[in-house]
Each structure stands twice: as structure tokens, then as C-alpha cells.
C-alpha positions as CSV (number, residue, x, y, z in Angstrom):
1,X,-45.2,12.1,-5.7
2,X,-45.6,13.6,-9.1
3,X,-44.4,11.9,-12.8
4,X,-41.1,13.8,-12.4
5,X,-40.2,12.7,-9.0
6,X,-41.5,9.2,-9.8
7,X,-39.5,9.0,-12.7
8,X,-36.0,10.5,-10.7
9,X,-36.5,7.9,-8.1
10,X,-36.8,5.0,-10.4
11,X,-33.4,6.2,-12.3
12,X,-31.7,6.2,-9.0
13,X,-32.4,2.7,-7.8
14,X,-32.5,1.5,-11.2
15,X,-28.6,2.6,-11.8
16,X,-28.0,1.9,-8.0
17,X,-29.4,-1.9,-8.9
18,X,-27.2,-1.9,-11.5
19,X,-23.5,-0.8,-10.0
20,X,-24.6,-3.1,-7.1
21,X,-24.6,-6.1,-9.4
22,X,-21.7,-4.9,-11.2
23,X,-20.0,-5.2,-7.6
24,X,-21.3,-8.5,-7.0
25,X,-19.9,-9.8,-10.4
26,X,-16.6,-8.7,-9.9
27,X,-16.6,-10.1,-6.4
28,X,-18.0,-13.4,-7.9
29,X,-15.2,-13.1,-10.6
30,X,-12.8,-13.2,-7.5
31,X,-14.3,-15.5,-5.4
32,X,-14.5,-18.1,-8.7
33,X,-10.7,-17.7,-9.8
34,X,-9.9,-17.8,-6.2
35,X,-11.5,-21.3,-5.1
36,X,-10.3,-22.9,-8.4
37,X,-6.7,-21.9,-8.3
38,X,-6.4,-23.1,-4.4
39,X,-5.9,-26.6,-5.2
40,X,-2.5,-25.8,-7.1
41,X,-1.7,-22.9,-4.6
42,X,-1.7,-25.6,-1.9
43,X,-0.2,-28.5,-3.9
44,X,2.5,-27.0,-5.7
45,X,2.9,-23.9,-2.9
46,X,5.6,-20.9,-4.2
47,X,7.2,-23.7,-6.9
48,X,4.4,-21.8,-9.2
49,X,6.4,-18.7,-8.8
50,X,9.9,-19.5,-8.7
51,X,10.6,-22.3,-10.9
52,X,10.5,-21.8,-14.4
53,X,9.9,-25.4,-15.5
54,X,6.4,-25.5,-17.4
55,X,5.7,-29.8,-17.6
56,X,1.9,-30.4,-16.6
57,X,1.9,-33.7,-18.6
58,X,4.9,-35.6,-17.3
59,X,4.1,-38.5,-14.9
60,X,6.4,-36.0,-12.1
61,X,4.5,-32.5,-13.4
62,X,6.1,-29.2,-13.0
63,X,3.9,-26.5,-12.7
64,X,7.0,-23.2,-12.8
65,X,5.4,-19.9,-14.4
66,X,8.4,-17.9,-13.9
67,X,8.7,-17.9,-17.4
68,X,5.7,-16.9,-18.3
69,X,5.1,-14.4,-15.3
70,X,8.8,-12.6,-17.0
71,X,7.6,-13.2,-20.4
72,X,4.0,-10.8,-19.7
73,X,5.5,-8.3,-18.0
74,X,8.4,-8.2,-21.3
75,X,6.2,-8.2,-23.8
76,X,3.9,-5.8,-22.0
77,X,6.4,-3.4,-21.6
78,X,7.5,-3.7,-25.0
79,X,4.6,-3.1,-26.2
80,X,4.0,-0.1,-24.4
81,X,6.9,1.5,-24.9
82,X,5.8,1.3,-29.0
83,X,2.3,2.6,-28.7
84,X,1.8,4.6,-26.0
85,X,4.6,7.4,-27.3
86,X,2.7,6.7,-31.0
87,X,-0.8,6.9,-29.1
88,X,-0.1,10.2,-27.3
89,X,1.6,11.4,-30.9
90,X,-2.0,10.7,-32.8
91,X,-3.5,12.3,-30.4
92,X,-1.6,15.5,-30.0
93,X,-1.3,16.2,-33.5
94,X,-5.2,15.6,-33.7
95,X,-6.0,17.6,-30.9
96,X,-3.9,20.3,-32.0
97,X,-2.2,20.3,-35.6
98,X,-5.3,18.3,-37.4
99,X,-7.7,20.4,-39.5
100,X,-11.4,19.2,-39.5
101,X,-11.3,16.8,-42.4
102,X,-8.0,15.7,-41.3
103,X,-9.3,15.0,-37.9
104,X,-12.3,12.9,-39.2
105,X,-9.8,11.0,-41.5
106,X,-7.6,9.8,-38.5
107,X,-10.4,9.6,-36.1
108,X,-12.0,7.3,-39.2
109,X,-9.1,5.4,-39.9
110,X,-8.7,4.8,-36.0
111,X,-12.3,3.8,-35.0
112,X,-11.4,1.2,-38.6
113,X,-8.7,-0.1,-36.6
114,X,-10.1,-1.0,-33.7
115,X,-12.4,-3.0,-34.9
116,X,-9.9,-5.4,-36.8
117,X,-10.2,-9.0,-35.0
118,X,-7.2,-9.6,-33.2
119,X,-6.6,-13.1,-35.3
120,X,-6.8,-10.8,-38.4
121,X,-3.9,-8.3,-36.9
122,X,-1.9,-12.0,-36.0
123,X,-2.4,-13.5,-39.3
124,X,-0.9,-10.4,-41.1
125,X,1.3,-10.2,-39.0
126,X,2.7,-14.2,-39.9
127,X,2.2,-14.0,-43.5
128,X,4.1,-10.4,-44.2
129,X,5.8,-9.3,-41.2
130,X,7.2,-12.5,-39.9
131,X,9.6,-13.3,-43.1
132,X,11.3,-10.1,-42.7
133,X,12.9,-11.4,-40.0
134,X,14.9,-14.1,-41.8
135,X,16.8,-11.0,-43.5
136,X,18.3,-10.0,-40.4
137,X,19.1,-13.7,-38.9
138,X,17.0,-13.5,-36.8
139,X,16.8,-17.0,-35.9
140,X,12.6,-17.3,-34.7
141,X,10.6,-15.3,-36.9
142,X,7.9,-15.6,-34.0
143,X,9.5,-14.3,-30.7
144,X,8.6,-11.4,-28.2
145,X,9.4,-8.6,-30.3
146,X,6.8,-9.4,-33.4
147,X,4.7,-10.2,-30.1
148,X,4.7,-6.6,-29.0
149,X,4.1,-5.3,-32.2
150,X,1.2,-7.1,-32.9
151,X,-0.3,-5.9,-29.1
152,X,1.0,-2.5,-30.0
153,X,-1.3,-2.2,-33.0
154,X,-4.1,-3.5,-31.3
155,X,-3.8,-1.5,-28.4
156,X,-3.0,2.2,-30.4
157,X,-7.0,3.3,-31.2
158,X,-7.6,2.6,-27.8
159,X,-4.9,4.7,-26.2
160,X,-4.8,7.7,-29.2
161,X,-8.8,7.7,-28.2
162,X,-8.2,8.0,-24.6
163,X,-5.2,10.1,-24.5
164,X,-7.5,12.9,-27.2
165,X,-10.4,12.8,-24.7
166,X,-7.4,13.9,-21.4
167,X,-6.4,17.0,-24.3
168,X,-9.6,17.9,-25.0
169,X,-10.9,17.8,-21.4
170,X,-8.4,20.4,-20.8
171,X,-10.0,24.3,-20.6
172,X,-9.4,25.8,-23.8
173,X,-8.7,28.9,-21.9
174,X,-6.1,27.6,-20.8
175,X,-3.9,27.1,-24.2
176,X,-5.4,30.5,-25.2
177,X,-3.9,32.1,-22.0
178,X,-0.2,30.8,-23.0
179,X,-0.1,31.6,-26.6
180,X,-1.2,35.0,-25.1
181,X,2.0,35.1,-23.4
182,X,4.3,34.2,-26.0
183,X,4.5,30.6,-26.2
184,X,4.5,28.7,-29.6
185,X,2.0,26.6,-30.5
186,X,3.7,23.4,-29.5
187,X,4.8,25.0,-26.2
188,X,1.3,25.6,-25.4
189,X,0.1,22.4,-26.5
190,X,3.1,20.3,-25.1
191,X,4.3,21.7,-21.8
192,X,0.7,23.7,-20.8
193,X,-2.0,21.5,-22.2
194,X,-0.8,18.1,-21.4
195,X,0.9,19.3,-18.4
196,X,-3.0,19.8,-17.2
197,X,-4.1,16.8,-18.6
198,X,-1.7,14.4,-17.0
199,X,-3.8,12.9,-15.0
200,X,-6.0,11.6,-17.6
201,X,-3.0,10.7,-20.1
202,X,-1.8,8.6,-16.9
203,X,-5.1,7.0,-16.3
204,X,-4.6,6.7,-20.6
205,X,-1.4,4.7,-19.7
206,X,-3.0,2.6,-17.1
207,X,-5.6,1.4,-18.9
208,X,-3.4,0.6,-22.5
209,X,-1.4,-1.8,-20.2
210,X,-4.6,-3.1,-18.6
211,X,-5.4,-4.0,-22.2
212,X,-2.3,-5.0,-23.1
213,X,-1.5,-7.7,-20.5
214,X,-5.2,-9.1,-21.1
215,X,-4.5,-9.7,-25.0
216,X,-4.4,-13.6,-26.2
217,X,-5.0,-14.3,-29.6
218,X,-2.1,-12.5,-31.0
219,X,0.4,-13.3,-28.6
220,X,-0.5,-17.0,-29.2
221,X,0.0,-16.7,-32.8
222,X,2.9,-14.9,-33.2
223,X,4.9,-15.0,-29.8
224,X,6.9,-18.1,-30.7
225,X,5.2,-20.6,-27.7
226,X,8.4,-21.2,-26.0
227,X,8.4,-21.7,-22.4
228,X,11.3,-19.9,-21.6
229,X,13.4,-16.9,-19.8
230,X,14.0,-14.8,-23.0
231,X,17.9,-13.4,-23.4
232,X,17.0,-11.2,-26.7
233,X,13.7,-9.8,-27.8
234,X,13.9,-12.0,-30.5
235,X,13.4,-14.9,-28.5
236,X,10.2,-16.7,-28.4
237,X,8.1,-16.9,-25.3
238,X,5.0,-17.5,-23.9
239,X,2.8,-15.3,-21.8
240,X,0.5,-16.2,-19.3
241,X,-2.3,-16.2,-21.6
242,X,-1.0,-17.6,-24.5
243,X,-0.8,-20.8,-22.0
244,X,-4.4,-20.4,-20.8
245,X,-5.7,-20.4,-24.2
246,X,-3.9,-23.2,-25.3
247,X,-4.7,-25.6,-23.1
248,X,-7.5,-24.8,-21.1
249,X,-9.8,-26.7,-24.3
250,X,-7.8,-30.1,-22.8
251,X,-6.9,-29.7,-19.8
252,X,-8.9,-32.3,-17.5
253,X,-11.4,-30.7,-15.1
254,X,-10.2,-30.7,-11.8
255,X,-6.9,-31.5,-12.3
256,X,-3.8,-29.8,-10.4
257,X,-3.2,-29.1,-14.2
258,X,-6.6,-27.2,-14.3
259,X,-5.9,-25.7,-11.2
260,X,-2.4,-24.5,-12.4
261,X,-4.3,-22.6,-15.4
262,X,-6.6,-20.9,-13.3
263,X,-3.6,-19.6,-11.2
264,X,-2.1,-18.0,-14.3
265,X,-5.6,-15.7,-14.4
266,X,-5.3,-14.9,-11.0
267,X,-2.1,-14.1,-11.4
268,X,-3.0,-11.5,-14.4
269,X,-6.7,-10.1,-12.2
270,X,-4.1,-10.0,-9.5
271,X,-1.9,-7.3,-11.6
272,X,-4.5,-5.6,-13.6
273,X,-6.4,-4.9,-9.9
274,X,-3.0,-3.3,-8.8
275,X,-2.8,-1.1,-11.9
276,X,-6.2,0.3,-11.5
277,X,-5.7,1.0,-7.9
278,X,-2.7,2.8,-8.8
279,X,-4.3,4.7,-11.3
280,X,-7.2,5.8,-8.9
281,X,-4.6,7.5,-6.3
282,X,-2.3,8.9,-8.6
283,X,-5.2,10.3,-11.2
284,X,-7.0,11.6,-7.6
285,X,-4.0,12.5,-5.9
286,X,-3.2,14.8,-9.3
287,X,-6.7,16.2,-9.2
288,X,-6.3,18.1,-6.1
């Protein structure tokens, strides 16, 4: 076997190793969340998902996430609907309006962004943004709105980032082809290019609510921490993970309490799993 060969063959199993183990940790992550969350499964049965009554310290507990299953799919798709239109907007005017220098700026000014801790983005959010509200009684300065707001400007680097490397991907020949024919510039851009790339700007989407639904520290700070069914998006709730966070530091190990906790994470693997699978059959479903 010569150096090449030897060094090809080490490569392979090398990244083969490495996916393998990546397999196993996933499956681990599973099996983990899993065996912790039967106890309250089993206990408390479908009560975790139809009551909405959140008491794990009374002497008669109530373990109900309805609440905060409603309140992280709201404030997910609240979210969303704020940055994914503003993501795909950075990234279309970067892909095709932005000059060079204007495209480093953005693409500078994004990357900056991104790296802002997510307590930083809360705490601004508390101190400048949450007053406002008073002017418009509002009666909760922290509710579900100021929530999504907070997840939205977390979450835009990611998706502008994304959704520019689905335009780019696209063959330049392509765009060239219908301003050729007589399309304008945005027509070409908007109805050919993207039109090409939706199945990346899908997999974009996918992955910004993947992100979104994950996010704790904001939410915690600035969602309100009510455990209810919000009527208004001005009413404070509490996500799934705004729960985990906050008690998981106290909650006594092995408890049905514990237990309960550990069901909200399975509940959020549980929907993030579905949303990749999706993505996967529509992106390869689109590729064909």
C-alpha cells in the first residue's frame, strides 16, 4: 500500500469512527431523556398533556404542560414570522443589491451579532425595550411578544447566513439566462433564483425554528414566567424551557418533579426530531 493509499484509508475510517460516534451520542441522548422522563410518563400518564395546571410543589402536585407546550409553539411562531421574512430580506438584498463593501459591512455587522450572549440581547431588551410597553397599556411589560422579539434577534444572523448560502448555491447561469430574456433584476432574483433555491431556503426555515424552539435564556428573562394559556400576545407565558431552566437547579433528584422536567426536553427533542425529518423529505423530495 503506498503513503497515498495509506493515508485515504486512514481518512475514511477516521471520519467513519467519527459519524459512528456521533450516531451513538444522539442515540444515548435519546435513550437518557427517555429512561428519565418514564417515571412521570407512567405516574402522571396523558394529565402532562392535557391539563394546564403547572403545581410540582403542592402536597397534591399537578404536573399539566399544556400551557407551556401552547406557549413554545406561540412564541416560536411569533418569532418566526419576525425574522425569517427579515432573514430572507438580508439576505436577498446581499446576494443581489449589496456592493462589495456593502456586503462585508452586513456580513460584519451579522457575524457581530451572532456572537452577542443571549443574556446580553435579554437584558437590553428589559432595561430599553420593556418600558415602552407601559405607553401603550400594555399591562406586562414581559409577555410573549417582547419574547419573540428577543428570539427573533437572536435567531436573524443565523437564518440571513443560511438563507445567502441557498442564493448563492444557485447557478449563476441561471439569473444570467432570465435577465437575458427580459426580466428585471428583482424578477430574476425573486421569482428565478429563489424559486431554484427553495429547497435550501426551506431547510433555512427548518433549521431557524429548530433554533428558535431550543432558546432559554431570553425567554426566561423576558417572557413574563406565567404559567398560563395566553389570550393576547401581550400576555406573559412560559415555554418549555424557560421551566427547565428554572427549576431544574432545585428540583430534587429523582423526584416525579424531576421526572416531569425531563419530559418537557423530550417533549422539545421530540419536535425538533420531526422538523428535521421533515426537512430531509421535503429538501430531497424538491431536489429531484
Amino acid at each position: 500500500m503506498t503513503r497515498r493509499e495509506y493515508k485515504n484509508s486512514f481518512n475514511k475510517y477516521l471520519i467513519t469512527l467519527v459519524a459512528t460516534l456521533g450516531i451513538f451520542v444522539l442515540g444515548g441522548l435519546f435513550y437518557f431523556i427517555i429512561q428519565a422522563s418514564i417515571p412521570a410518563l407512567t405516574e402522571v400518564g396523558a394529565e402532562i398533556f392535557t391539563s394546564a395546571n403547572w403545581y410540582p410543589t403542592y402536597e397534591d402536585a399537578e404536573y399539566g404542560m399544556l400551557a407551556q407546550i401552547i406557549a413554545s409553539v406561540l412564541i416560536t411562531l411569533l418569532a418566526s414570522v419576525i425574522v425569517l421574512p427579515l432573514g430572507y430580506i438580508v439576505a436577498f438584498f446581499m446576494y443581489d443589491y449589496a456592493k462589495y463593501h456593502e456586503k462585508n459591512i452586513i456580513k460584519s455587522a451579522v457575524d457581530l451579532l451572532s456572537g452577542v450572549p443571549s443574556v446580553i440581547v435579554g437584558t437590553f431588551l428589559i432595561i430599553y425595550i420593556s418600558p415602552i410597553m407601559y405607553e401603550f397599556n400594555i399591562w406586562n411589560a414581559e409577555n410573549l411578544f417582547l419574547g419573540a422579539v428577543g428570539l427573533a434577534i437572536l435567531s436573524l444572523p443565523y437564518t440571513a447566513s443560511l438563507m445567502q448560502e441557498a442564493l448563492d448555491s444557485v447557478d449563476i447561469s441561471l439569473k444570467e439566462g432570465a435577465l437575458a430574456l427580459g426580466s428585471s433584476r428583482f424578477t430574476a432574483g425573486f421569482r428565478v433564483v429563489s424559486k431554484a433555491a427553495i429547497s435550501g431556503i426551506f431547510n433555512s426555515i427548518i433549521l431557524t425554528i429548530n433554533r428558535v424552539i431550543g432558546e432559554t435564556m431570553v425567554v426566561l428573562m423576558v417572557a413574563g414566567g406565567a404559567n398560563l394559556i395566553p389570550k393576547s400576545i401581550f400576555d406573559p407565558v412560559r415555554p418549555l424551557t424557560a421551566t427547565i431552566a428554572g427549576e431544574m437547579g432545585e428540583v430534587e433528584l429523582g423526584s416525579i418533579h424531576y421526572s416531569a422536567l425531563f419530559v418537557a426536553g423530550l417533549i422539545l427533542l421530540v419536535i425538533s426530531f420531526l422538523l428535521t425529518l421533515l426537512s430531509r423529505r421535503l429538501t430531497r423530495r424538491w431536489s429531484h
